[in-house]
VOPAGU-2260 file (C-alpha; in pm, 1 decimal, decimal comma):
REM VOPAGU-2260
SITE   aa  ch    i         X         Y         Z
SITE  UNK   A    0    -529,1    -799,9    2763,3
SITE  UNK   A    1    -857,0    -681,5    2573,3
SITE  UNK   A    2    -971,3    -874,1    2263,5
SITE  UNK   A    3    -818,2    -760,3    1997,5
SITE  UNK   A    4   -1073,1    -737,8    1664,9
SITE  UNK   A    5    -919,1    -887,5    1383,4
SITE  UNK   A    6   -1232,5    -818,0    1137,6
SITE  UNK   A    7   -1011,7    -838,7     781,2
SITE  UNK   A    8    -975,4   -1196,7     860,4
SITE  UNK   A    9   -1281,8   -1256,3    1009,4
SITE  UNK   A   10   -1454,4   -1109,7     724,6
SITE  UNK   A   11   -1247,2   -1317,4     503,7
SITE  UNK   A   12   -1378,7   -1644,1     668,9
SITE  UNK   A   13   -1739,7   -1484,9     663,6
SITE  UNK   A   14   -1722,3   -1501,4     315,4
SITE  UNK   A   15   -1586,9   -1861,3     262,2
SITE  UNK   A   16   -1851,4   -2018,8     462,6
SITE  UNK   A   17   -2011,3   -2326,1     351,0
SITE  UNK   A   18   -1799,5   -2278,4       6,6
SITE  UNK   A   19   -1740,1   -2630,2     -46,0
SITE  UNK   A   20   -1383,7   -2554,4     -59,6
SITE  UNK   A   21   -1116,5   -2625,6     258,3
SITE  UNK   A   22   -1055,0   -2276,7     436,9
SITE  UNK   A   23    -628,2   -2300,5     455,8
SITE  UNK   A   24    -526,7   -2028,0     746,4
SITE  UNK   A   25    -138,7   -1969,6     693,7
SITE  UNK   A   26     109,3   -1761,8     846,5
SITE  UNK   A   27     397,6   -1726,1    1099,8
SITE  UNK   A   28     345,9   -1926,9    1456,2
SITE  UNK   A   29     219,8   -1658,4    1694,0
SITE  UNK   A   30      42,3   -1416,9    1472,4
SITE  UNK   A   31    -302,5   -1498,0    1569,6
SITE  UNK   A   32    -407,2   -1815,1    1367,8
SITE  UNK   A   33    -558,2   -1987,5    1619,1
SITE  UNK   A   34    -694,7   -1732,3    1788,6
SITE  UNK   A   35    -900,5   -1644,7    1485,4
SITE  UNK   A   36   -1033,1   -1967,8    1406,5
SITE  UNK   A   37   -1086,0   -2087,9    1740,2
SITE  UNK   A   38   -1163,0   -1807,2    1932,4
SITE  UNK   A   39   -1323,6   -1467,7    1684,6
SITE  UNK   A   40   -1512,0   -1764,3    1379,1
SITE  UNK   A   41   -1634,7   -2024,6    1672,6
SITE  UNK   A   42   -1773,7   -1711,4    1853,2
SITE  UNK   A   43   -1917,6   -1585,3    1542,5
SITE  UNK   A   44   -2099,9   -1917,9    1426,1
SITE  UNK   A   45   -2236,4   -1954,0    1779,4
SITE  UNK   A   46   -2366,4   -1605,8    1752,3
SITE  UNK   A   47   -2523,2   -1723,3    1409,6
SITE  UNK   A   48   -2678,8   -2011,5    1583,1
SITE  UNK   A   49   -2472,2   -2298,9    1553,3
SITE  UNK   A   50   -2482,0   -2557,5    1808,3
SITE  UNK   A   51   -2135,0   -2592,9    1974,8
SITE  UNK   A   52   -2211,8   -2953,4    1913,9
SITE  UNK   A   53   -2194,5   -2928,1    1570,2
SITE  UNK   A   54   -1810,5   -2750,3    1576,1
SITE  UNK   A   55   -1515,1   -3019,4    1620,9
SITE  UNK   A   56   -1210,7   -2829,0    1719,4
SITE  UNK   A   57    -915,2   -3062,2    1704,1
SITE  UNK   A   58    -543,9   -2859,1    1793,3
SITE  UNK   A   59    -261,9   -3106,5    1667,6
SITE  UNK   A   60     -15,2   -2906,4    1886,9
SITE  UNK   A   61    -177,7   -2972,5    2184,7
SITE  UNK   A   62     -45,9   -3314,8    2340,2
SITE  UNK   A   63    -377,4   -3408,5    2453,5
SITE  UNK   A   64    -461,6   -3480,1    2037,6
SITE  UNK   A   65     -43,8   -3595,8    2014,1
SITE  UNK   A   66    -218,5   -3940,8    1879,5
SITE  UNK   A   67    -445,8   -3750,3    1637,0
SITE  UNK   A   68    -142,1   -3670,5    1418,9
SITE  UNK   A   69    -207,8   -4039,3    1226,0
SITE  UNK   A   70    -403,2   -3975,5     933,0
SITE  UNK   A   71    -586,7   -4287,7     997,5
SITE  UNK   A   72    -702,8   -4204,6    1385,1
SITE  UNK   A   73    -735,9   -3837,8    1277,8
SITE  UNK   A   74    -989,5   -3940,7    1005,0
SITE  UNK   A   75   -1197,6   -4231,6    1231,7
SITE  UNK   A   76   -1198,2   -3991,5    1532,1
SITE  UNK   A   77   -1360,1   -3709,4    1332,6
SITE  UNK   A   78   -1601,0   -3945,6    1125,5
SITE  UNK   A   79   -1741,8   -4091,3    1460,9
SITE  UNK   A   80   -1812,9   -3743,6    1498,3
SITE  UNK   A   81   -2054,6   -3679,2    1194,3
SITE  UNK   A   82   -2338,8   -3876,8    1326,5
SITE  UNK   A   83   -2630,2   -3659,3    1115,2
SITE  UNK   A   84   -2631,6   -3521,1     797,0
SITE  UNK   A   85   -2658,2   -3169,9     888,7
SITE  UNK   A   86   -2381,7   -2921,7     884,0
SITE  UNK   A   87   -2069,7   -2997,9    1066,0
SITE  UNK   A   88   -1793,7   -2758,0    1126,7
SITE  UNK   A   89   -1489,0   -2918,6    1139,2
SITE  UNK   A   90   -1170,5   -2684,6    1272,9
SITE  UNK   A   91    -791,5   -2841,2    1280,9
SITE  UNK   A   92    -519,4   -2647,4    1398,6
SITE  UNK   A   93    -167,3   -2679,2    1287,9
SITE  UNK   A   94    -316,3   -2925,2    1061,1
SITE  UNK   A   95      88,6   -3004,3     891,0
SITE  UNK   A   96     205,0   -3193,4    1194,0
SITE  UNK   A   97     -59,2   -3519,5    1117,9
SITE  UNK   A   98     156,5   -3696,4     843,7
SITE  UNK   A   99     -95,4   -3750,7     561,7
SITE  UNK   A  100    -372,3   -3487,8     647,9
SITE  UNK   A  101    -423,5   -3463,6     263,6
SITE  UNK   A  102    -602,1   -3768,0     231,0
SITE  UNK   A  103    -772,0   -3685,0     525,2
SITE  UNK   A  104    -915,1   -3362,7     425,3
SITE  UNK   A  105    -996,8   -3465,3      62,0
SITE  UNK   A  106   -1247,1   -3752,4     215,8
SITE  UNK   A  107   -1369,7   -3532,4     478,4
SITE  UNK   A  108   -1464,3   -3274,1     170,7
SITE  UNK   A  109   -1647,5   -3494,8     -79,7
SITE  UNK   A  110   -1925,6   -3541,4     221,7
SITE  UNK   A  111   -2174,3   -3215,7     178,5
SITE  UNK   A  112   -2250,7   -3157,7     521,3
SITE  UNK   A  113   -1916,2   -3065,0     622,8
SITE  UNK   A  114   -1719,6   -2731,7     625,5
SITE  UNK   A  115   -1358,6   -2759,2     702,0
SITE  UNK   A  116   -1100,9   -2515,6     825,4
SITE  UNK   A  117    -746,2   -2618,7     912,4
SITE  UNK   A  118    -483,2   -2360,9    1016,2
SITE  UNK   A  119     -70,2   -2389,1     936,0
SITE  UNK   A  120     299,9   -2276,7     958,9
SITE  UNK   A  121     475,3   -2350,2     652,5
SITE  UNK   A  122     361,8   -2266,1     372,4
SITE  UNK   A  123     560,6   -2596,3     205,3
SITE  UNK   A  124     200,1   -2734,7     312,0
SITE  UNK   A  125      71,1   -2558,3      65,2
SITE  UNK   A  126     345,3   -2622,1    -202,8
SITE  UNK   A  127     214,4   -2766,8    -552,9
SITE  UNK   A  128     227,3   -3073,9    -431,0
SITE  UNK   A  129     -38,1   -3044,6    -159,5
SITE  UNK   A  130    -240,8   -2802,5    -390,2
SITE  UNK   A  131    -276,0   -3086,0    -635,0
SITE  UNK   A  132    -335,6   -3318,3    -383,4
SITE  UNK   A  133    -667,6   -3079,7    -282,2
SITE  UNK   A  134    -714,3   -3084,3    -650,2
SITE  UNK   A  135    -861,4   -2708,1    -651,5
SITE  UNK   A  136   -1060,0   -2754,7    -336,3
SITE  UNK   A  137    -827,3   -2510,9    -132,6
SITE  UNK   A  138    -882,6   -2191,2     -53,0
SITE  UNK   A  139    -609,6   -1979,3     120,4
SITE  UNK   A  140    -642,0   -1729,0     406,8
SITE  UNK   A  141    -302,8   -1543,3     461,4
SITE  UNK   A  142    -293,2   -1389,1     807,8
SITE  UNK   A  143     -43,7   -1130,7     960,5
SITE  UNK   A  144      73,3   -1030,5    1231,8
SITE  UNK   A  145    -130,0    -702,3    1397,2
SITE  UNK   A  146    -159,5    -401,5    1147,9
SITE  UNK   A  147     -84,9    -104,4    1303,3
SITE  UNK   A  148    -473,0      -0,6    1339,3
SITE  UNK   A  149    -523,3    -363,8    1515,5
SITE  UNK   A  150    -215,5    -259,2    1722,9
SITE  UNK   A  151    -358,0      54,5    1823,2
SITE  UNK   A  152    -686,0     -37,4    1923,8
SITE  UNK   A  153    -533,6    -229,8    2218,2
SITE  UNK   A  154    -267,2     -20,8    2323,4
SITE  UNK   A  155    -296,8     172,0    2623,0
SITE  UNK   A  156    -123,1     507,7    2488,0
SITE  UNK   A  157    -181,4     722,7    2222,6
SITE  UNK   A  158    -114,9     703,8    1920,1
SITE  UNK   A  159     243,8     823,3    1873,5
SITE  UNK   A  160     333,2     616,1    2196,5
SITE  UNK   A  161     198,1     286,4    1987,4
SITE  UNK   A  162     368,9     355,0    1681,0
SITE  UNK   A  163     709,2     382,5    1911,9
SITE  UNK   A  164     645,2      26,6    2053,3
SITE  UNK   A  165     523,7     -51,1    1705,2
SITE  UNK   A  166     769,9     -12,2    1520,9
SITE  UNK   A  167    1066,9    -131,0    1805,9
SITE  UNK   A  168     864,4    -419,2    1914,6
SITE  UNK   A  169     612,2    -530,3    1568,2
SITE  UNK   A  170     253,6    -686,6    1600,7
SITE  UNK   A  171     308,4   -1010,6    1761,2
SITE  UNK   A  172     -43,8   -1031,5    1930,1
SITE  UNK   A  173     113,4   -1133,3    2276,9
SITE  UNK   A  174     358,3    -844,0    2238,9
SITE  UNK   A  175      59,7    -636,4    2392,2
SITE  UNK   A  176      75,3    -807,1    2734,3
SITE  UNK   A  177     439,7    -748,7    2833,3
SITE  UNK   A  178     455,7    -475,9    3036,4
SITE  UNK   A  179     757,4    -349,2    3009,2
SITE  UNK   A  180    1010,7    -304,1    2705,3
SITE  UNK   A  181    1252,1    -601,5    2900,6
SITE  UNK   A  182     973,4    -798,3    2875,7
SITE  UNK   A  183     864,7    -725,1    2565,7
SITE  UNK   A  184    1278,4    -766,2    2387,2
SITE  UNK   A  185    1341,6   -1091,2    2620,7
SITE  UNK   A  186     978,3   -1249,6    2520,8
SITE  UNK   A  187    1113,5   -1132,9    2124,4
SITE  UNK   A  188    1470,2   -1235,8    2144,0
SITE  UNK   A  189    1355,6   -1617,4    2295,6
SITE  UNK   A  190    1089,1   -1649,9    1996,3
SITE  UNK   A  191    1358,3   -1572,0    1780,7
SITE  UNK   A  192    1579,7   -1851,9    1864,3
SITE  UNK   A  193    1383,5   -2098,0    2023,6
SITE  UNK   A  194    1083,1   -2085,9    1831,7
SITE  UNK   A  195    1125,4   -1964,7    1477,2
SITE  UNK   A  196    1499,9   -2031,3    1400,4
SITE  UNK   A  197    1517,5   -2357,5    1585,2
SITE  UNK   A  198    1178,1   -2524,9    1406,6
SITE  UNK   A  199    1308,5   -2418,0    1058,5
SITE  UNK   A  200    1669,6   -2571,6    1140,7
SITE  UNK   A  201    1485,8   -2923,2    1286,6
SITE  UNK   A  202    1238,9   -2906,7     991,1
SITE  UNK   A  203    1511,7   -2880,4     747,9
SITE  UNK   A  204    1746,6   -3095,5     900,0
SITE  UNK   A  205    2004,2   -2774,0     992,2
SITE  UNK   A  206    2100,5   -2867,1    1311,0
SITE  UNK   A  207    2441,9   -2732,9    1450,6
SITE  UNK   A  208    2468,8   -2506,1    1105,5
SITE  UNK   A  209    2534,0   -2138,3    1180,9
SITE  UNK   A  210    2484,4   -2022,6     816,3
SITE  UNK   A  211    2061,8   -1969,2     883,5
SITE  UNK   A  212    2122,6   -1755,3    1205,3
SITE  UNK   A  213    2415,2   -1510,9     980,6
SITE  UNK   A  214    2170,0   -1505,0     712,0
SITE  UNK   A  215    1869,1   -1350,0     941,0
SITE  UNK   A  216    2125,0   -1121,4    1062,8
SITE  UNK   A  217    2275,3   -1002,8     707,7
SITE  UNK   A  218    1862,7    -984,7     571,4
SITE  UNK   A  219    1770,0    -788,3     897,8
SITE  UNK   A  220    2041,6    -538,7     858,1
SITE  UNK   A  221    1989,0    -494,7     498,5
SITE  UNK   A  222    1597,0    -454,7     522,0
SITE  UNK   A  223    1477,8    -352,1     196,1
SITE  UNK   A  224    1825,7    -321,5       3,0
SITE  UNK   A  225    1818,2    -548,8    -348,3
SITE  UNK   A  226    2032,0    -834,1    -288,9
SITE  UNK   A  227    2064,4   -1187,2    -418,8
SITE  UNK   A  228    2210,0   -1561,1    -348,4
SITE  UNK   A  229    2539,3   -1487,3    -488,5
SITE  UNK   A  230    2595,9   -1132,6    -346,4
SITE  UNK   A  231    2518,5   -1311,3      29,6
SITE  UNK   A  232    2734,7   -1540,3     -46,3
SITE  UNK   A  233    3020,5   -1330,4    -102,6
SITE  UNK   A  234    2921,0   -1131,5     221,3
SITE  UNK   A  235    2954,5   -1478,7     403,1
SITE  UNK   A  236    3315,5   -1509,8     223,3
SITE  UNK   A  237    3454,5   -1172,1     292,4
SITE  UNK   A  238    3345,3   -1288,6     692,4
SITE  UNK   A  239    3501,1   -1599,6     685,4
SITE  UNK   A  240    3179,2   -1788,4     598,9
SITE  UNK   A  241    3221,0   -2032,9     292,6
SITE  UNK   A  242    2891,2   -2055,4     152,9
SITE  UNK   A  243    2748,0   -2149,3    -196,6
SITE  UNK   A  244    2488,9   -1906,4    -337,1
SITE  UNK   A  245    2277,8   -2278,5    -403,3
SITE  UNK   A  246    2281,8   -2337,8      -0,9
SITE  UNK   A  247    2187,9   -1931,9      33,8
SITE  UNK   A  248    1891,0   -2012,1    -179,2
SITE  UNK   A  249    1768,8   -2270,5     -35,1
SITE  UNK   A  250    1792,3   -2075,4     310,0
SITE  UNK   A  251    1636,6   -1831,6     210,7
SITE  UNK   A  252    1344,0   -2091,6      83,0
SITE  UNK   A  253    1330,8   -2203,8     424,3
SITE  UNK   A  254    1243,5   -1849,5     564,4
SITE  UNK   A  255     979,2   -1765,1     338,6
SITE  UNK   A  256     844,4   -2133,2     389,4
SITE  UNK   A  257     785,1   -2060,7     754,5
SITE  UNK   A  258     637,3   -1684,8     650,5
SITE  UNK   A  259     955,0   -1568,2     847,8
SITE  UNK   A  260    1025,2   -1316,6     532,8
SITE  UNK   A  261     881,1   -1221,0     236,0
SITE  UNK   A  262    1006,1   -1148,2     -81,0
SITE  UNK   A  263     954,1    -849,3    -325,2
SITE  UNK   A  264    1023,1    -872,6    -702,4
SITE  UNK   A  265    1124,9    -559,5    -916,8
SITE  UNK   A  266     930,6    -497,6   -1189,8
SITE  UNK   A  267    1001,4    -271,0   -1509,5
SITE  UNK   A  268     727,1     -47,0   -1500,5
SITE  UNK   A  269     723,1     101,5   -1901,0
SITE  UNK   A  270     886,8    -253,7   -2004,7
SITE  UNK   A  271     568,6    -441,7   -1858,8
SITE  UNK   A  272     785,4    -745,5   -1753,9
SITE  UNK   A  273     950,6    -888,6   -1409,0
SITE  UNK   A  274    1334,9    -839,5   -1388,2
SITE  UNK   A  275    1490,6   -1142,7   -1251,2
SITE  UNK   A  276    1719,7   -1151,8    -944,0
SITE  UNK   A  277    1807,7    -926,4    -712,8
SITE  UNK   A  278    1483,6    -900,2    -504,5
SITE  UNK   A  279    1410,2    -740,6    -157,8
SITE  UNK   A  280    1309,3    -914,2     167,7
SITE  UNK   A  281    1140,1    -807,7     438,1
SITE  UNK   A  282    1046,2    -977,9     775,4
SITE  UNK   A  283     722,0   -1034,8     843,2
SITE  UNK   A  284     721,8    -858,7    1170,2
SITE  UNK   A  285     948,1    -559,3    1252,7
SITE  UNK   A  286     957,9    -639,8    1601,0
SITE  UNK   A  287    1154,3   -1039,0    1498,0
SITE  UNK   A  288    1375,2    -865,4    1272,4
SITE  UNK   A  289    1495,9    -583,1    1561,6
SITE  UNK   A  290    1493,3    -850,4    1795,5
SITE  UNK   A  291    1745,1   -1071,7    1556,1
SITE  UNK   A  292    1959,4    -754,9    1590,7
SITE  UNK   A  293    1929,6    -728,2    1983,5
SITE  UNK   A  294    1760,9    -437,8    1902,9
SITE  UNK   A  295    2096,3    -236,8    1763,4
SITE  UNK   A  296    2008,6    -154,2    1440,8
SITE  UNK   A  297    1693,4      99,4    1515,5
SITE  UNK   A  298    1649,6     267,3    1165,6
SITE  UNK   A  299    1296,5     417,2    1167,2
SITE  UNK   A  300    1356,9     505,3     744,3
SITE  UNK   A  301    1349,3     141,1     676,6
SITE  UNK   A  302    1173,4     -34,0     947,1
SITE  UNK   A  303     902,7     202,1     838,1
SITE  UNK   A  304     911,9      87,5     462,9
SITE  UNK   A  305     904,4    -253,2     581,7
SITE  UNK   A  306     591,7    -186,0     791,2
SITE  UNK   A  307     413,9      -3,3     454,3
SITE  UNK   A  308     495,0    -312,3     246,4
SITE  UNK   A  309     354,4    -561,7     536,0
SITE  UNK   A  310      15,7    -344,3     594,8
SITE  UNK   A  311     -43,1    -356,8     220,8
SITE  UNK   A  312     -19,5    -728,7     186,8
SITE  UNK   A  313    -259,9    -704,6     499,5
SITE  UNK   A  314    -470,6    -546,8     260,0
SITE  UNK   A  315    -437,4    -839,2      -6,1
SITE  UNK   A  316    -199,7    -621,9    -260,0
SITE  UNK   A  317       9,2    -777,5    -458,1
SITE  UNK   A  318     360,4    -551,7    -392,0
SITE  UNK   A  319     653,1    -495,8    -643,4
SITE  UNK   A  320     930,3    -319,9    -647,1
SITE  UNK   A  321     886,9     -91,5    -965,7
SITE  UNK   A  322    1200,3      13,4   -1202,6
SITE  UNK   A  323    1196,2     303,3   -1443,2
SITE  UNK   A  324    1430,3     319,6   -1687,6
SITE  UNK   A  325    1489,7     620,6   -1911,5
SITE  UNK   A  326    1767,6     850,6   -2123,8
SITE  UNK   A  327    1973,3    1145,7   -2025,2
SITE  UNK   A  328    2193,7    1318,8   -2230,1
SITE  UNK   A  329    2571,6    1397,8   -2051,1
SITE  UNK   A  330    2766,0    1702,2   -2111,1
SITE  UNK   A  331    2902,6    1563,4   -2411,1
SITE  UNK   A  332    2557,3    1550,5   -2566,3
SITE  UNK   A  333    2574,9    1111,5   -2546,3
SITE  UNK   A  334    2246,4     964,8   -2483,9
SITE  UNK   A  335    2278,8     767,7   -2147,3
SITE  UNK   A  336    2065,5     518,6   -1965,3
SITE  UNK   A  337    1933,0     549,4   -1612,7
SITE  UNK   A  338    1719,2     376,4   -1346,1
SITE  UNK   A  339    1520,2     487,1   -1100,7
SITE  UNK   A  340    1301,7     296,4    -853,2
SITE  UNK   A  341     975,1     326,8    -742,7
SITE  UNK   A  342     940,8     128,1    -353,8
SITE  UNK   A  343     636,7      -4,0    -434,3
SITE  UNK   A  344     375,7    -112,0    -714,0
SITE  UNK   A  345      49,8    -251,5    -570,5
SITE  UNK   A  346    -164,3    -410,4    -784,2
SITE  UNK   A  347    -519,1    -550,4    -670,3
SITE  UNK   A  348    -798,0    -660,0   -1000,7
SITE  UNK   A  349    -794,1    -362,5   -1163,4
SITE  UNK   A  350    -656,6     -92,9    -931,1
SITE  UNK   A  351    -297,9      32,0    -903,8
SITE  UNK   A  352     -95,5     214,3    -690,3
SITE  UNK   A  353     275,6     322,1    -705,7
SITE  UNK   A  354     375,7     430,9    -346,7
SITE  UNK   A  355     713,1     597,8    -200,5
SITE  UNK   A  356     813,1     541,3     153,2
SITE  UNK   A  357    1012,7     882,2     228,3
SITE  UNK   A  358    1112,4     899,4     586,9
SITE  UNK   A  359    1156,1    1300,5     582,2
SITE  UNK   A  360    1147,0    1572,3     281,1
SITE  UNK   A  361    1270,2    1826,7     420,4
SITE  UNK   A  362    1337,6    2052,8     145,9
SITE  UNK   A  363    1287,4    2091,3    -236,1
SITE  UNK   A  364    1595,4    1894,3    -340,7
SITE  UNK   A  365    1513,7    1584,6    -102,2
SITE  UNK   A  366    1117,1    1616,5    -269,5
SITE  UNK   A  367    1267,6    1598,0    -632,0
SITE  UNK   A  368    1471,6    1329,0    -542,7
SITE  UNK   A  369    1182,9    1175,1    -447,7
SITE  UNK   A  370     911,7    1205,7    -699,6
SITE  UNK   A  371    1136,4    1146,2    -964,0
SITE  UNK   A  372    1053,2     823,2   -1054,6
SITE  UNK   A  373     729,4     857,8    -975,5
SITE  UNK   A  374     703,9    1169,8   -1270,4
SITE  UNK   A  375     881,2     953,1   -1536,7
SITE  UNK   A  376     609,8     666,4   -1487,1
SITE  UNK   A  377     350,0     777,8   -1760,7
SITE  UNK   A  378      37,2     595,1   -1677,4
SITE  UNK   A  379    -286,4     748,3   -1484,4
SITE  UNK   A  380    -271,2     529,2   -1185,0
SITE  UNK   A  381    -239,9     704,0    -867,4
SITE  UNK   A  382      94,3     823,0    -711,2
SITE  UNK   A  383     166,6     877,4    -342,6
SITE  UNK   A  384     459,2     949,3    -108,5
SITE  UNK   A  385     466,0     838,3     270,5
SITE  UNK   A  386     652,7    1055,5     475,1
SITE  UNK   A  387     663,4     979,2     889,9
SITE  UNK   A  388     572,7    1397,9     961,3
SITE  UNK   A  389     241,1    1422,6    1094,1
SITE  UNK   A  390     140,1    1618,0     798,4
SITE  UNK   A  391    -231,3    1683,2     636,9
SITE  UNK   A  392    -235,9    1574,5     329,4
SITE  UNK   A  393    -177,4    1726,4     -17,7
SITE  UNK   A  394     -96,8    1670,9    -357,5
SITE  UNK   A  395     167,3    1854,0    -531,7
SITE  UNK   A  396     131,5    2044,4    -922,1
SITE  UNK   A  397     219,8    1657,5   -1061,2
SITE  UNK   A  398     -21,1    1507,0    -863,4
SITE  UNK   A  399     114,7    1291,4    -633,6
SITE  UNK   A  400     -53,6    1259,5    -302,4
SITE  UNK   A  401     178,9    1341,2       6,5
SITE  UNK   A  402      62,9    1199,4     325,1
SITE  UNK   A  403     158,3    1103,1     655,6
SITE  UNK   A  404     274,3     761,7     789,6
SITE  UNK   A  405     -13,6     779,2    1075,4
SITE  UNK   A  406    -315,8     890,3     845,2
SITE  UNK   A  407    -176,2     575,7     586,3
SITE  UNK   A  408    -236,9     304,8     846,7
SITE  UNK   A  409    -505,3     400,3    1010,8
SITE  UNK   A  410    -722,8     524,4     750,0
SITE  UNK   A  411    -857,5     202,6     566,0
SITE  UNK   A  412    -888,9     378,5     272,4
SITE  UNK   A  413    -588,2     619,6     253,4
SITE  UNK   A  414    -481,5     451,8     -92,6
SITE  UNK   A  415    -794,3     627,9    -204,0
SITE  UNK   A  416    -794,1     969,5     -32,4
């Protein structure tokens, strides 16, 4: 398998360099963590002419390092290390499994020769807790699984072949080198339960419980559908599952804890305020949630408005959903209240998009249905629909951009086209 360039990160480490702060790499086990810190950053501050020497790499997973995971050794065995006061790179992978890294990195950081970079799985490292304990000295980078641009450029089709493994089999980098779609389910279906599902059921003390593994499977087939605690619940009830909407919570905590899911809040657009409860999840790679299904469930509509929200967090938007209220009068003349909903409001400083993830428009009706939220919205800020035709783009006598799924992922700056 070629190397796959993951520059956005790379760039975002760039950046961070000698900062004073501790670099924090999070996201899901297998996306490429490692491989970026270890592999793509050493390689890039050898090429900038830092003695190897000078880089500790330390990988807490690795059972050679198993006695590294006390705070105490952790801590002597690095400062044995600093034996100058020049720079020293210091890199720590999976840096949650040494009880009491905290203390660890906080004296590592007050010396001012060192730069420190640790990489993790669960985001509960990074709670409040652990953001106090850094006391402002942390400074997050969120990584994903493959974009569909990062996909591409080490697939051996084209690119319509790509986006069909894309979106069956998601951006799991190591989904590249199985051959063959068996392969490439199996390797899916055994991360799925013996990776992901099994570490947040040991982590969180679940062991034996079948609730977590319905839960994936009710979320998976309900990608992008507003739902909340209560309303899973009663889905778990009406199957013979008693539940409490507190325990479907607090599952659902444990999912986006280990970056398994994310969550998307509706927001009332004209209102200017969040809406609580329901919100909509979506997995953080297609290819887990198909695979959670055995690959059954193979709707293109919504596993393609799950891979538009996921490529613009890769792009460091913050994504709503977006709800527009307004009045229509009935036959009777009676003023009545309706809502519409916009799939997505992303907001980045001081630029904002409102986005529409339309699988086909095939004719006038289906493009009013459509844009009609997007009309009743009443601010400048730009206004798109994604369809999955292979279209060119245009803009309709409203405004709003129309453009196809291909030219929105691989065109870094589509939002601005």
């Amino acid at each position: 398998m070629e190397m796959i360039k993951r520059d956005i990160y790379l760039n975002r480490l760039i950046e961070r360099r000698e900062n004073g702060l501790i670099k924090v790499v999070t996201g899901i086990r297998r996306c490429g963590k490692s491989y970026l810190l270890f592999k793509l950053y050493y390689q890039y501050l050898l090429a900038s002419g830092i003695d190897a020497s000078r880089i500790i790499r330390i990988p807490l997973d690795d059972e050679e390092y198993e006695e590294l995971r006390e705070s105490k050794r952790l801590s002597a065995y690095i400062k044995e290390r600093l034996t100058d006061d020049d720079m020293w790179y210091i890199f720590l992978d999976e840096v949650q499994l040494c009880s009491g890294f905290e203390a660890v990195l906080n004296g590592l950081n007050r010396r001012e020769n060192v730069d420190i970079y640790v990489t993790g799985s669960n985001s509960k490292f990074l709670s409040s807790d652990v953001l106090t304990e850094f006391r402002g000295r942390g400074d997050e980078v969120r990584v994903y699984p493959l974009s569909f641009s990062e996909y591409l450029s080490a697939h051996p089709g084209d690119k319509y072949e790509a986006w069909n493994d894309y979106y069956t089999y998601g951006g799991l980098p190591l989904i590249l080198s199985r051959n063959s779609d068996e392969l490439k389910s199996r390797y899916l279906i055994d991360l799925c339960r013996e990776l992901y599902l099994k570490d947040i059921e040991e982590r969180n003390r679940l062991r034996g419980d079948h609730v977590m593994e319905a839960l994936v499977n009710v979320l998976a087939s309900a990608v992008g559908s507003l739902t909340n605690p209560s309303k899973l619940a009663n889905t778990f009830a009406s199957n013979g599952i008693p539940v409490s909407d507190k325990t479907v919570s607090a599952y659902i905590g444990y999912l986006l804890d280990a970056f398994f899911i994310s969550r998307a809040e509706r927001y009332d657009i004209k209102g200017k305020k969040y809406i609580a409860s329901p919100y909509k999840y979506y997995f953080t790679d297609v290819g887990l949630r198909n695979a959670q299904l055995n690959f059954r469930q193979q709707e293109e509509n919504h596993i393609m408005e799950n891979i538009i929200y996921n490529e613009l967090l890769v792009r460091g938007f913050n994504v709503d959903v977006g709800v527009v209220d307004y009045s229509q009068r009935d036959e009777n003349g009676k003023s009545i209240r309706k809502r519409l909903e916009v799939d997505f409001i992303c907001n980045k400083g001081s630029k904002r998009y409102y986005i529409q993830s339309a699988f086909a428009i095939p004719d006038e009706e289906k493009m009013k249905q459509e844009k009609s939220s997007l009309v009743r919205i009443g601010d400048s800020f730009k206004k798109m629909i994604v369809v999955k035709d292979n279209i060119k783009l245009w803009r309709n006598e409203e405004g709003i951009v129309v453009m196809g799924i291909m030219d929105f992922l691989l065109d870094p700056n589509s939002l601005d086209l």
